[in-house]
C-alpha positions as CSV (number, residue, x, y, z in Angstrom):
1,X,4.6,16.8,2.2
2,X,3.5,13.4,3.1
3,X,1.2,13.3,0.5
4,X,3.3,14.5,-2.0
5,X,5.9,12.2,-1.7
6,X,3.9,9.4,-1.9
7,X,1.7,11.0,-4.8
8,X,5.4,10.8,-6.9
9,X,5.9,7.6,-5.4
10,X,2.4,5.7,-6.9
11,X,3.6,7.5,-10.2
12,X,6.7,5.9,-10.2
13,X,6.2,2.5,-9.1
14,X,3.3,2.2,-11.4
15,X,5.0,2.6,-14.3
16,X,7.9,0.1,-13.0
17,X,4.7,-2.0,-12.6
18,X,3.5,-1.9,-15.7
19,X,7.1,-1.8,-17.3
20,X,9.5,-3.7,-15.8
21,X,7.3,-6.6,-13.7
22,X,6.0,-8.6,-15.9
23,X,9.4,-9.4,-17.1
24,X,10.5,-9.8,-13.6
25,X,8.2,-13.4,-12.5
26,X,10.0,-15.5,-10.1
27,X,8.3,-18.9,-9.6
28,X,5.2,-17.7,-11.1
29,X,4.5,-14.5,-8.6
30,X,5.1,-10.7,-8.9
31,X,4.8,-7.9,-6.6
32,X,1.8,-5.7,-6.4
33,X,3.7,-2.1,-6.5
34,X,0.9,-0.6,-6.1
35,X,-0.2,-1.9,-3.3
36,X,2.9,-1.0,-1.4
37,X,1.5,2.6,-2.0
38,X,-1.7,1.5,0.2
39,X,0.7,0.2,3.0
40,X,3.3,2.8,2.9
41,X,0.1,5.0,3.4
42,X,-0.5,3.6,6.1
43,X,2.8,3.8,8.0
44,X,3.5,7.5,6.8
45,X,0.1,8.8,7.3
46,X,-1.5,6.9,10.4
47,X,-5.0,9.1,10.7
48,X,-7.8,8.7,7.5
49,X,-6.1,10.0,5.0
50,X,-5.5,6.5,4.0
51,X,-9.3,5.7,3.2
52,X,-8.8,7.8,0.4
53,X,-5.3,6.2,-0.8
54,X,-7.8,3.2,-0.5
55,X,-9.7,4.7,-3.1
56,X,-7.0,6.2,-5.5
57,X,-5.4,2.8,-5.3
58,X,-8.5,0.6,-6.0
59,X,-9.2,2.5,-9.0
60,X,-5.7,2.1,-10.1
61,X,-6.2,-1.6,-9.5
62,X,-9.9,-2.1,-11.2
63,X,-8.4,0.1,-14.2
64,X,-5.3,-1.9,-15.0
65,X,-6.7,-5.5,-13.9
66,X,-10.2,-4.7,-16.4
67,X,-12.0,-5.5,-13.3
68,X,-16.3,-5.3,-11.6
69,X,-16.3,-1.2,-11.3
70,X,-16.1,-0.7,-7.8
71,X,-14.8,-4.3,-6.3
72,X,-11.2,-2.9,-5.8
73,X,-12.1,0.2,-4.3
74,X,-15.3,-1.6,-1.8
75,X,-11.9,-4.5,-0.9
76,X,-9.7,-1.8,-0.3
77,X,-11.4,0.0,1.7
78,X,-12.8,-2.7,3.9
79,X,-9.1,-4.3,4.1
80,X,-7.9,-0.9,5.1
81,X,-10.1,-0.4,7.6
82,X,-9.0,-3.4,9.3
83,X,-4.9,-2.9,9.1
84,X,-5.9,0.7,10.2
85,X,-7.7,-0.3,13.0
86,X,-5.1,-3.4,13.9
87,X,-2.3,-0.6,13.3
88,X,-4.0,1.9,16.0
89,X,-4.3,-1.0,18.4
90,X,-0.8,-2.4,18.2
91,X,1.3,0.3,17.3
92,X,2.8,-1.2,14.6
93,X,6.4,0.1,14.4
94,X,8.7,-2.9,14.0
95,X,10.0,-3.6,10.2
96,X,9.0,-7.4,11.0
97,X,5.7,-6.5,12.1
98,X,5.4,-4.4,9.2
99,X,6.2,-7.4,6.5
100,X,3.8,-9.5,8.6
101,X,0.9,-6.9,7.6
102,X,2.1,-6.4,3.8
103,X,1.9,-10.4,3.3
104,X,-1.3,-10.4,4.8
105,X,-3.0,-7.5,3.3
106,X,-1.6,-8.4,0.1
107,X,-2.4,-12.1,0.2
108,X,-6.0,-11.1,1.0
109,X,-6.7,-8.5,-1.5
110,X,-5.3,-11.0,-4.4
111,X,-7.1,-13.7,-3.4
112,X,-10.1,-12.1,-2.9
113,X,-10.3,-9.5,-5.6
114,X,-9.6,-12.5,-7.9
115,X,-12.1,-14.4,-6.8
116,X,-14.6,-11.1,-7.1
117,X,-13.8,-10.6,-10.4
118,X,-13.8,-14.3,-11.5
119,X,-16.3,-16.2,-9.2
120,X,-18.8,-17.8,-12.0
121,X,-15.1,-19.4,-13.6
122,X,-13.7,-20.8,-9.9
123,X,-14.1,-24.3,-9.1
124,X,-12.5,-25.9,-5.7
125,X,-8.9,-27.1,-8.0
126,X,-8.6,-24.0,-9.2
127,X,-9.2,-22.2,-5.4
128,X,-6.4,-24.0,-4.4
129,X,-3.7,-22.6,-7.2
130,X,-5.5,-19.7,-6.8
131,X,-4.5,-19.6,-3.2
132,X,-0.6,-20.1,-3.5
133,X,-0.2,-18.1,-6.4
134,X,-1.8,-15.3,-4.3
135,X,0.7,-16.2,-1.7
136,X,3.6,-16.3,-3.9
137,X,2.6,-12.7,-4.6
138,X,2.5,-11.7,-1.3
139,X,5.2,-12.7,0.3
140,X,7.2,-11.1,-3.0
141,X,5.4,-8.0,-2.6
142,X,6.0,-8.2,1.6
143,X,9.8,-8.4,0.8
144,X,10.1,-5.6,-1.9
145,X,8.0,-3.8,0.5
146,X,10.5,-4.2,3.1
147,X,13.3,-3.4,0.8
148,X,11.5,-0.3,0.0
149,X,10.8,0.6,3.5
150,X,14.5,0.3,4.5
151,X,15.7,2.0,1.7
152,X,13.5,4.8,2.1
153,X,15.0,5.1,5.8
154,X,18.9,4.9,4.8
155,X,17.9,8.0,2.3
156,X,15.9,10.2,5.3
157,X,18.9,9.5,7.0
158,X,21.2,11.1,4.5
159,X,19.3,13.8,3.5
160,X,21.1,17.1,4.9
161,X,17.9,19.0,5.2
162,X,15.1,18.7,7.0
163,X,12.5,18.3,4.5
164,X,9.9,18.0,7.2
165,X,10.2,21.2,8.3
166,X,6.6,23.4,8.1
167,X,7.6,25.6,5.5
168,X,4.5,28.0,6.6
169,X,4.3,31.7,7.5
170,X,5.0,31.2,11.5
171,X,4.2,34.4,12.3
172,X,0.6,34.2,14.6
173,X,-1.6,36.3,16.6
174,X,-0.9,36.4,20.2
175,X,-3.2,38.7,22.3
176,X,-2.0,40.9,24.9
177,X,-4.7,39.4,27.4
178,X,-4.5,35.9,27.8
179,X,-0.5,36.3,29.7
């Protein structure tokens, strides 16, 4: 259900990213929706299910950004790897803790898949806007992220029905032996 959920979810905030952000710049940054997906993955799912968000979300990225086949989805992945492991160590559970890893994952994937993509046209001036317009964007995309996050609690909350109930047959086999 998991899977689901956030399947409608990269549908919906992908077309809000493509439609409504670029109108919304404030002080030169905009969220990375899409990235969200790749963190909220992370907190929903917490096993390996999200190396392959890191993969569906990569390609998004290399599609929409015309970028090297293959540099979103190799960054990604390695940045994944790293919150996932940091994530299993720390048992990250706190919503501060939580912002704390969006900035930082998205701060690193922006500057870095920028400077992937664009390394020949880089020169040390342009490293340094390069760097807090990539922070700009993450600390917008850590607080919509947190927005999100909270949101998305207040309406689990409210929700009558458990919709994480296992909606499988729960009849099994029980043998007449092993009492």
């Amino acid at each position: 259900m998991k899977f689901f959920c956030l399947l409608i979810l990269c549908y919906l905030l992908m077309i809000v990213q493509i439609s409504i952000v670029p109108g919304e710049i404030v002080a030169g940054s905009r969220p990375n929706l899409i990235l969200l997906i790749l963190c909220f993955a992370l907190f929903w799912h917490r096993d390996a299910k999200v190396f392959l968000w890191a993969i569906i979300v990569g390609l998004i990225c290399e599609t929409f950004d015309s970028a090297i086949p293959g540099t979103g989805i190799l960054l990604l992945t390695c940045l994944i790897w790293m919150a996932y492991r940091f994530q299993t160590h720390f048992q990250i559970r706190s919503l501060f803790n939580r912002f704390i890893l969006m900035a930082v994952m998205a701060f690193l994937f922006g500057i870095l898949f920028q400077m992937l993509n664009q390394w020949d046209a880089k020169t040390l001036s342009d490293l340094n806007s390069l760097a807090q317009q990539s922070a700009g964007n993450a600390l917008y995309t850590a607080v919509v992220g947190v927005g999100l996050l909270t949101a998305f609690n207040i309406i689990w909350r409210l929700i009558p029905v458990n919709v994480k109930q296992n909606l499988r047959n729960k009849t099994v086999y029980e043998s007449r032996f092993t009492h």
